[in-house]
Structures are given as structure tokens and as C-alpha cells.
C-alpha positions as CSV (number, residue, x, y, z in Angstrom):
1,X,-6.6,29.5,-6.8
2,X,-5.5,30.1,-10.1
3,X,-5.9,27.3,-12.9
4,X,-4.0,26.6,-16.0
5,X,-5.0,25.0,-18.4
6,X,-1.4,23.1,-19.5
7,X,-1.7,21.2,-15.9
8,X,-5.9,20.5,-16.4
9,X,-5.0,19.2,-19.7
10,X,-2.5,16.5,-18.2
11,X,-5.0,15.4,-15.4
12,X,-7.4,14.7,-18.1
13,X,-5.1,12.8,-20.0
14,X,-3.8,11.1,-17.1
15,X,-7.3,10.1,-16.1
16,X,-7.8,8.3,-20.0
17,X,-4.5,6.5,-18.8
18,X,-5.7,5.4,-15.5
19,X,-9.2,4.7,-16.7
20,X,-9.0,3.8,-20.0
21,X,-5.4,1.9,-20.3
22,X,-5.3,0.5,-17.3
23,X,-2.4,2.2,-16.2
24,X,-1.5,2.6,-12.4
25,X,-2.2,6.0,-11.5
26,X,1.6,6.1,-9.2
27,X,3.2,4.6,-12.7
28,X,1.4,7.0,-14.7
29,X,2.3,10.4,-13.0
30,X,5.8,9.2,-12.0
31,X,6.3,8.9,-16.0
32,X,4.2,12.4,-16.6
33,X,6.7,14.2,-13.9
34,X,9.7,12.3,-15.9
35,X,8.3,14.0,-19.2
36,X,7.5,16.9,-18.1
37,X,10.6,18.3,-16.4
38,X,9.6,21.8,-16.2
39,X,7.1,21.3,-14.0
40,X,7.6,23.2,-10.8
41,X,6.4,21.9,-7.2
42,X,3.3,23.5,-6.8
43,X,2.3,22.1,-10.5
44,X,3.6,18.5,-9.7
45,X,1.4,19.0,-6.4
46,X,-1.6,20.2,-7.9
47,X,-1.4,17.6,-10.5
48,X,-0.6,14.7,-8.1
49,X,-3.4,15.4,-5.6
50,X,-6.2,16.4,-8.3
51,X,-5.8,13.1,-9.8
52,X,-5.7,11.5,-7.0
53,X,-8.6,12.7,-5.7
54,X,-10.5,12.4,-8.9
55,X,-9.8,8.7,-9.2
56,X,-10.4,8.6,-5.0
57,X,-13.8,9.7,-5.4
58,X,-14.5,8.9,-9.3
59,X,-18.3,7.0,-8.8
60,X,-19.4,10.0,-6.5
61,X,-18.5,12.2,-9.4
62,X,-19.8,10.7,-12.1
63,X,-23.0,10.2,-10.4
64,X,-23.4,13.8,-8.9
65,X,-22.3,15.6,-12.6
66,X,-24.1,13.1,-14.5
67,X,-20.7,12.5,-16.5
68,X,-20.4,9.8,-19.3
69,X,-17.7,7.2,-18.4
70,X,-14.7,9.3,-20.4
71,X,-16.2,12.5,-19.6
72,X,-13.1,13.8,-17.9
73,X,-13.2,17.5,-18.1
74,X,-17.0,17.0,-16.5
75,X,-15.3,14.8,-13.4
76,X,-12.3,17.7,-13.3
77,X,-15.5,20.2,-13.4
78,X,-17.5,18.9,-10.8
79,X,-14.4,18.2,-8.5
80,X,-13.5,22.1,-9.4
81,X,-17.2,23.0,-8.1
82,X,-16.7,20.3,-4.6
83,X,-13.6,22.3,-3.6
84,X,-15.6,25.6,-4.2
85,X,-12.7,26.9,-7.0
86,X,-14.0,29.3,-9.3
87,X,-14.6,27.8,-13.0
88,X,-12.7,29.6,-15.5
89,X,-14.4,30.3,-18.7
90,X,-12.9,27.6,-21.1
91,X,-14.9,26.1,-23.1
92,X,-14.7,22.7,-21.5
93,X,-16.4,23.9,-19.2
94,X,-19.3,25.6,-20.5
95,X,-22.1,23.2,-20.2
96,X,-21.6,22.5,-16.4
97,X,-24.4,23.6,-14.1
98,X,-22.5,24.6,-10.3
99,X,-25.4,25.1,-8.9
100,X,-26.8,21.9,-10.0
101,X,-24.1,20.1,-8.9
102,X,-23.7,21.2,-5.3
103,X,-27.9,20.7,-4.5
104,X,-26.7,16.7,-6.4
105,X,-23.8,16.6,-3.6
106,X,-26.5,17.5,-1.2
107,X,-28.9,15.1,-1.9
108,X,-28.8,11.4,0.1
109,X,-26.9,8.7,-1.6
110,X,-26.2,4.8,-1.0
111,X,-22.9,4.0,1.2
112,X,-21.5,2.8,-2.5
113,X,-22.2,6.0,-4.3
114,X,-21.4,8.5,-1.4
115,X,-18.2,6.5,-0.6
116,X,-17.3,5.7,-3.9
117,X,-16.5,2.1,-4.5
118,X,-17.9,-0.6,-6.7
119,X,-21.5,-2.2,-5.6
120,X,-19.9,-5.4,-5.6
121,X,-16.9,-4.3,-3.7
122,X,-19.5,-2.6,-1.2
123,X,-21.5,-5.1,-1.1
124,X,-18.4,-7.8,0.4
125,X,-17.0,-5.7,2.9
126,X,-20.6,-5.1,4.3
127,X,-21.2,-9.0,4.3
128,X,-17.6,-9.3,5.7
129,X,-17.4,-6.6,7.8
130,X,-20.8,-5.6,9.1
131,X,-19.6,-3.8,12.0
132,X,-16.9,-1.5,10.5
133,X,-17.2,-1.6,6.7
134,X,-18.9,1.8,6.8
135,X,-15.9,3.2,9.4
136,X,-13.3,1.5,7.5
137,X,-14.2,2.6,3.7
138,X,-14.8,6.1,5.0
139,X,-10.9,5.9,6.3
140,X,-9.5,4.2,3.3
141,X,-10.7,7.4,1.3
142,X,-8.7,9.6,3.0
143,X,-4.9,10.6,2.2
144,X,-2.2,8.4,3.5
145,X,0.2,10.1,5.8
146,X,3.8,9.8,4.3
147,X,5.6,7.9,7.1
148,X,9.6,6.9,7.4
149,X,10.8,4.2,8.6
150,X,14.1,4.5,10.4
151,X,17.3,2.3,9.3
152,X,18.8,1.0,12.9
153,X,21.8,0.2,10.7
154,X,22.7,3.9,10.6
155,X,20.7,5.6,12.9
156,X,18.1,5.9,15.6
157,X,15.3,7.1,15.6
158,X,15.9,10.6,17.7
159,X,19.4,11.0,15.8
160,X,17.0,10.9,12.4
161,X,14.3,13.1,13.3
162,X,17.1,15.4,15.0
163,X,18.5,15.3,11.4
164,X,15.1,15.9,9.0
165,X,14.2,18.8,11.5
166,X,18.0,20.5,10.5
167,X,16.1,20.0,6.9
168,X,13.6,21.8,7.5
169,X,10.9,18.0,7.6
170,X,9.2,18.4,10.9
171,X,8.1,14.8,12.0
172,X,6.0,13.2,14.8
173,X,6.2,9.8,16.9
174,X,3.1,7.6,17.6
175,X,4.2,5.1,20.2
176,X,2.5,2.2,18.7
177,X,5.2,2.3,15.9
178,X,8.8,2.0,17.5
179,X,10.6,2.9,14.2
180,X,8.0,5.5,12.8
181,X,8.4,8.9,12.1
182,X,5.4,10.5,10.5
183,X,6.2,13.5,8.1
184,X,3.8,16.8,9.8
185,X,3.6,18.1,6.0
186,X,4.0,16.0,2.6
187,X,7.4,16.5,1.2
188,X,9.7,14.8,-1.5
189,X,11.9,12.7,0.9
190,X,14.1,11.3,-2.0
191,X,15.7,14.2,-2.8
192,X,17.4,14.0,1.0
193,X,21.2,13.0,1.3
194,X,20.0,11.6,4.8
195,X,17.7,8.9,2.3
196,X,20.4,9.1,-0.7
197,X,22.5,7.6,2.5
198,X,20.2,5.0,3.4
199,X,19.4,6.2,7.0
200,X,15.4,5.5,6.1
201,X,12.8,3.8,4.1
202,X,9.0,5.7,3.0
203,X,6.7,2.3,4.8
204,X,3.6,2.8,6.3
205,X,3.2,2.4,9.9
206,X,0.5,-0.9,9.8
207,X,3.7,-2.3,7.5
208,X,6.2,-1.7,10.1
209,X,4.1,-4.0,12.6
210,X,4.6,-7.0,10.0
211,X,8.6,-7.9,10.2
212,X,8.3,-7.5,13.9
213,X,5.3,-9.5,14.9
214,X,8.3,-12.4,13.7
215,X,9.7,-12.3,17.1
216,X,13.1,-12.3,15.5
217,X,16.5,-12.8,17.3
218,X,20.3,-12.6,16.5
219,X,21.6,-15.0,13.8
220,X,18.3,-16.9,13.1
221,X,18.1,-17.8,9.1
222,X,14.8,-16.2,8.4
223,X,13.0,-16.5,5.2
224,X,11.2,-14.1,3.7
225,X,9.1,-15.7,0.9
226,X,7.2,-13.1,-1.1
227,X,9.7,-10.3,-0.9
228,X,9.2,-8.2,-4.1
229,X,11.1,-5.2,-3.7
230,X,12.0,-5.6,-0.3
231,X,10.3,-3.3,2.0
232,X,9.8,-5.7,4.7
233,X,13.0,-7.6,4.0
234,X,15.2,-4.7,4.8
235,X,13.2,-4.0,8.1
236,X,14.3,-7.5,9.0
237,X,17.9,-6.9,8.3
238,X,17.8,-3.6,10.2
239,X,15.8,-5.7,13.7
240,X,19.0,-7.8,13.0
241,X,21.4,-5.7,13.0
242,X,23.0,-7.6,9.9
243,X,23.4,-10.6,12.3
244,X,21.9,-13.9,11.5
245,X,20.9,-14.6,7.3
246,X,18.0,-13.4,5.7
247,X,17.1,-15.2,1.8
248,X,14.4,-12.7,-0.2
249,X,12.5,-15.0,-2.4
250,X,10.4,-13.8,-5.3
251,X,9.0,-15.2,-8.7
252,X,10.2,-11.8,-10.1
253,X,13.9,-11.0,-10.8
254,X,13.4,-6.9,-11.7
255,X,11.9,-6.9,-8.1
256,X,14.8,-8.8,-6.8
257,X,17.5,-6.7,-8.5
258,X,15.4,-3.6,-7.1
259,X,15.3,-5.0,-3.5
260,X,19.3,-5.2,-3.8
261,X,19.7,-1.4,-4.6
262,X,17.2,-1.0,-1.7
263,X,20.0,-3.1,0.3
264,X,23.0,-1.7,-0.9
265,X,21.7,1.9,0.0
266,X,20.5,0.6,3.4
267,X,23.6,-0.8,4.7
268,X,22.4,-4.5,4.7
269,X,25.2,-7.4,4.2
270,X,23.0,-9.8,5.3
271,X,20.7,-10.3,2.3
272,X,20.7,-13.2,-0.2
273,X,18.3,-12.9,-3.1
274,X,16.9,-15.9,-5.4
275,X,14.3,-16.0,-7.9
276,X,11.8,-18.7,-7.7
277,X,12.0,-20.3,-10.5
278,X,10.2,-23.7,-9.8
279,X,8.7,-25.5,-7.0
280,X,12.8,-27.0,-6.7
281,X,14.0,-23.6,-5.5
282,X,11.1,-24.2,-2.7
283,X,12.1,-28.3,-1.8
284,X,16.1,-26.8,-1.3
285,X,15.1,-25.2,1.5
286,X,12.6,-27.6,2.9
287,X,13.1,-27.3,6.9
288,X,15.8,-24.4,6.9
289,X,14.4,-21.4,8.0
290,X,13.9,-20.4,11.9
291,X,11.8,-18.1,10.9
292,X,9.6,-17.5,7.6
293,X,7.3,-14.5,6.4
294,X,4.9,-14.7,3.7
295,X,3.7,-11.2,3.2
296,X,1.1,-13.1,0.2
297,X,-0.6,-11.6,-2.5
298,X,-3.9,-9.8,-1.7
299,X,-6.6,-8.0,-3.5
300,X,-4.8,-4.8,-1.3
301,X,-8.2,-3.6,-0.5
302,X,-6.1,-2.3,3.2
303,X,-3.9,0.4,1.5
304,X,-6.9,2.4,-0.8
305,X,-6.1,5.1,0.6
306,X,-2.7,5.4,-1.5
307,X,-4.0,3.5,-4.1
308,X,-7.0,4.8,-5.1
309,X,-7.7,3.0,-8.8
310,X,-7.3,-0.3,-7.2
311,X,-11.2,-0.5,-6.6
312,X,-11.7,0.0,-10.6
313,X,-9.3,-2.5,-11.4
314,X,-10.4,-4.9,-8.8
315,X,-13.2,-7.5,-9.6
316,X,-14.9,-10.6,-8.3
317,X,-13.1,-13.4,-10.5
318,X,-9.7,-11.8,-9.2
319,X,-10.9,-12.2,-5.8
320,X,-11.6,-16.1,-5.9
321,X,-8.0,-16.4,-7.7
322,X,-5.9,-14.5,-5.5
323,X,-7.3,-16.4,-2.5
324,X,-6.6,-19.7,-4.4
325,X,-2.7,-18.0,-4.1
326,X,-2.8,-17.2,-0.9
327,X,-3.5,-21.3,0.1
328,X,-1.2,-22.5,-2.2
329,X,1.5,-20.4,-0.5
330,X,0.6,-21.0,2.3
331,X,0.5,-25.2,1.8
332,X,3.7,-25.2,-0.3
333,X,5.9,-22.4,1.5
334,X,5.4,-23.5,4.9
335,X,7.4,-26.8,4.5
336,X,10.6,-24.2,4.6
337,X,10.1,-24.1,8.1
338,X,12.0,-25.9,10.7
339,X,9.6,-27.8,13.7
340,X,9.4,-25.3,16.4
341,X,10.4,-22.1,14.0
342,X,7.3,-19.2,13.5
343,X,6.1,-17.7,10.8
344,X,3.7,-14.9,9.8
345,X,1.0,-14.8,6.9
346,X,0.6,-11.4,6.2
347,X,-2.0,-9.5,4.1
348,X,-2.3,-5.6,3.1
349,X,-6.2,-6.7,3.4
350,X,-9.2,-6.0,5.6
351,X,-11.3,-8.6,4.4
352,X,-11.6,-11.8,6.9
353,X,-11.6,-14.1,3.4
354,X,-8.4,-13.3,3.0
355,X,-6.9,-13.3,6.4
356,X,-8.3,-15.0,9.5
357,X,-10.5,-17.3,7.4
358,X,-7.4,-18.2,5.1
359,X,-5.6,-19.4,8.0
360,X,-8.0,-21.3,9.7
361,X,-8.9,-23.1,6.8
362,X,-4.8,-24.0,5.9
363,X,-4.7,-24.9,10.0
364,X,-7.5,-27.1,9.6
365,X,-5.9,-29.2,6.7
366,X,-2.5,-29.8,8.8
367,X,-3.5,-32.3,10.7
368,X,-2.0,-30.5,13.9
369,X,1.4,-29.4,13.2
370,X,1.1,-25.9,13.1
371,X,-0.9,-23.4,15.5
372,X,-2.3,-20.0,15.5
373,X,-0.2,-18.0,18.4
374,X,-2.1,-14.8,17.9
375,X,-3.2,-12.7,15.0
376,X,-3.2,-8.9,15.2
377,X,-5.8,-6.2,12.7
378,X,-4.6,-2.7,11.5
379,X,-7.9,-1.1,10.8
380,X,-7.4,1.8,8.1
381,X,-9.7,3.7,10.7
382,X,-6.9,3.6,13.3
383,X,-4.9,6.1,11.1
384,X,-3.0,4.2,8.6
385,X,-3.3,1.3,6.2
386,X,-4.8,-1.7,7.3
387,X,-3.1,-4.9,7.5
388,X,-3.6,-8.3,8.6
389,X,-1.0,-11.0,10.3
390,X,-1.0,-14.1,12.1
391,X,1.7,-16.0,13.9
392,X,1.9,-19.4,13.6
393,X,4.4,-22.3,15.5
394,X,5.1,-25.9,13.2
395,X,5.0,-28.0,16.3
């Protein structure tokens, strides 16, 4: 593999960004392809995965190449020497030991170092999760598969993989995910007429289980309370065929107006957006929804494996806030629900703080008018990201 040193030079710089200002590393090379728009394929690739990978594995590196904290042509070094790629001779190089680096990659290291995440972040999921922490991390530091998820307001699914495969996208079915097709071979989707025409979303399979497990049917108004851009909000218009009213409620407009592109593309008419503006745009709909989803915020510990940096931007004091979020939305939100209606609390987390001990705290302070139905786990270490959600019945 042949390096050059234009493309090195913006993975170290987009490393500073990610590291050093705090940028997402998705924000970051999205605007780094928009600058740089002679990049061909293979150099967006290379640049894509190589950060990536550095960010994926950052702690491991740093520890095994002894880098300082901004050291980033050391990380890109020792990464260079992991994958067994020839160093070239540039000067940035020069003081790297290769042999000393692979006997360090050798050597035995604690689950934090040789998976890479923060002590304290370590140290949670194995009081958490004694069981599978060390299963679960290993997963989440693998790639995400790139998985489509098909519009039933254009298509089916056969009709849509029938379709990619005339494009030359070869795709596979797992059964567990009834509108899943998961691309054999990373690929720019987007560029597609058959996704310019709104016959499929990019959504993980774990977040296809989500709109779903709402046990939706034909011209129910459902509610779906934390929409942001809509991923989820559209799967619900497609299970419904357009039938029935869906409201997407979110405390940010720009992810609103996004989430009705989204719609517009997609085909689905039966989509009302508001902002929530106050706790009056909640007490409007106080007892109005059959159904009501609240996908809440989370640390997002479950989908590391696509976002990488989140376990440097992570930390304790965000924890203890985001779970005070996650009751308030659940004690305030669920009084849009009618008696007898469902809804589903919904996290893209592993960690039982945040999902099955959330819940049965909120259920404990109801004084019995709502109950757990079920709750269902996708473990990262089944294949994809890993996701949490309960259903629960106001009596």
C-alpha cells in the first residue's frame, strides 16, 4: 500500500479536530470531503477508515507508541506499524521504533488499555455488566455494517434488493430484521436514484426493532416524542402505510425541518411536526396519543462502533445528567398517553442505569397505572448496535 502524504496530512489534522476541538469525527470528515473535492474514492476511503480506526483504538495507541496526547503522526505511525504497512521515510516518522512497537502490542495489557476506552467508562460497564462487558466492548470496537432499511411506501423488500443488485450493491437478509437489507461491501448509497427516490433509509438493524416493538395498527395517532431527524418516525409512517397520524416532537427545529426532507423523499403524508417549545406544547396533547415512543437521550454508549470519539467526549458528570433526562421524560411525556395506549422507552444504550433500572424506578413512582409488558436487549455482540426498549400499558 502506497501512502501519500497530502491524505496523512488531513488525518492528522482531522485527529487535532476530533481531539482537540471537540469536533465529531462524522461532522468533521463530511466537511473535509466537502472541501476537498478532488478527492477520489479510494482517498476518501483511506481517509475515512484510518481515522476512524485511529480514534477507535486511540488509548491502545498511545499507550503502545508511548505518544504524547497531540502526538498525532506517532498514533498514525504506530497504527501504520499494527496494519504491517511499510513506513515511508518522511521525516515524521523518523523517531518511531517498529520493532519496538509490535513486542509493546505483544505484551499483556488491562481490558481498558487493550480495548481502548476510558478507566472510568471501563470500570461502569464491568460493575454493570459483569457478565458481558468484556464481549460487548470487544464488539462495539468493531465496524458497523452499513444496513438499509426498506421504505414499504415504495417498495418491498425483494423488489429493493432486486433493484440495488441491477446496481451493482450486493445485499443480504438476516431474518431477525423484517425490513433489513445488509450492504455485503461498504458503498456510498446516497449517490443511488433508488435512495434520491426515497425507496430506503441507512438505519441499523437493532434501530429497526424500536418503531416496531410499538405494536402499531392502522389509523392509531401515535406520538413520537424525541424525534430529531426522524429516523424512527418515518419507519412508523412506512408500518402504517400513511394511514392513521403520526406528530414528531422535538426541542430542535433544524432537526425537525431535516426530518421533513426525510419525509418528503420517503413518500410520507402522514407526518405533523412541532417543536417543543415549553412544557404547554406537552399539556395540549395530554391523553391523545394511542401510542407514544420516547426514543430518550442516552450517553449512546450501544452504537461505539460508528461512533468511535463518543468514549473521549463521554464523562461521569454527563452520565448522572442525561439519566436525570431520561426520568423527566419519562414522568412528563407519558401523560400524552391515552389509558389503555403503549408506549416504548427506548435507549441506543447497554448500560442497565439507563434502561431497565430507569424504568423500574419511573414504574415504581406511578402508583400502578402503567406496567412493564416486556423489554427486549440488542447486544452489540449479536452483530449490530445495541439498543434497549421496554413496552409499557397506562392501565
Amino acid at each position: 500500500m502506497k501512502l501519500y502524504k497530502n491524505l496523512s496530512f488531513a488525518v492528522v489534522e482531522l485527529l487535532q479536530q476530533i481531539f482537540e476541538g471537540q469536533r465529531y469525527a462524522d461532522k468533521a470528515i463530511e466537511k473535509a470531503f466537502k472541501l476537498n473535492s478532488r478527492w477520489g474514492s479510494r482517498d476518501r476511503k483511506f481517509i475515512a477508515e484510518t481515522t476512524y480506526d485511529i480514534v477507535r483504538w486511540y488509548r491502545l495507541l498511545r499507550e503502545v507508541s508511548s505518544a504524547d496526547e497531540k502526538d498525532y503522526w506517532k498514533l498514525l505511525g504506530c497504527w501504520l506499524v499494527w496494519k504491517n504497512i511499510d513506513l515511508p521515510a518522511w521525516d515524521e516518522f523518523q523517531h518511531l521504533d517498529r520493532k519496538l512497537i509490535q513486542q509493546n502490542f505483544n505484551r499483556r495489557h488491562s481490558l481498558a488499555i487493550q480495548q481502548s476506552v476510558p478507566d472510568w467508562l471501563n470500570a461502569l460497564g464491568s460493575e454493570e455488566l459483569p457478565q458481558r462487558w468484556a464481549a460487548e466492548i470487544s464488539s462495539l470496537n468493531t465496524e458497523a455494517a452499513v444496513v438499509l432499511r426498506v421504505n414499504h411506501l415504495k417498495t418491498n423488500r425483494e423488489a429493493l434488493q432486486s433493484q440495488l443488485k441491477e446496481a451493482g450493491i450486493e445485499t443480504v437478509i438476516d431474518e431477525r430484521f423484517p425490513d433489513a437489507l445488509i450492504l455485503g461491501q461498504r458503498t456510498n448509497v446516497f449517490n443511488t436514484q433508488l435512495f434520491k427516490d426515497g425507496h430506503f433509509e441507512v438505519q441499523d438493524a437493532g434501530s429497526q426493532l424500536i418503531a416496531p416493538y410499538l405494536k402499531i395498527e392502522s389509523g392509531m395517532r401515535v406520538i413520537d416524542a424525541c424525534a430529531g431527524a426522524g429516523g424512527k418516525t418515518l419507519h412508523l409512517a412506512s408500518l402504517l402505510k400513511n394511514k392513521g397520524r403520526i406528530i414528531a416532537l422535538d426541542t430542535e427545529d433544524w432537526k425537525l425541518n431535516e426530518l421533513k426532507k426525510r419525509a418528503k423523499r420517503a413518500g410520507a403524508t402522514n407526518i405533523e411536526t412541532r417543536v417543543i417549545e415549553s412544557s404547554k406544547t406537552i399539556k395540549r396533547l395530554h391523553e391523545s396519543a394511542d401510542r407514544l415512543l420516547l426514543d430518550v437521550p442516552c450517553s449512546g454508549v450501544g452504537v461505539l462502533k460508528r461512533n468511535p470519539d463518543a468514549k473521549w467526549k463521554l464523562n461521569p458528570e454527563y452520565m448522572d445528567k442525561v439519566k436525570m433526562v431520561q426520568q423527566k421524560i419519562l414522568s412528563e411525556y407519558s401523560s400524552m398517553l391515552k389509558p389503555g395506549g403503549l408506549m416504548v422507552y427506548a435507549t441506543c444504550s447497554i448500560l442497565p442505569s439507563e434502561n431497565e433500572d430507569q424504568v423500574s424506578q419511573w414504574l415504581s413512582q406511578q402508583a400502578g397505572h402503567f406496567e412493564l409488558v416486556k423489554e427486549n436487549h440488542c447486544w452489540p455482540s449479536e452483530g449490530f448496535d445495541g439498543f434497549y426498549m421496554a413496552l409499557i400499558k397506562k392501565k
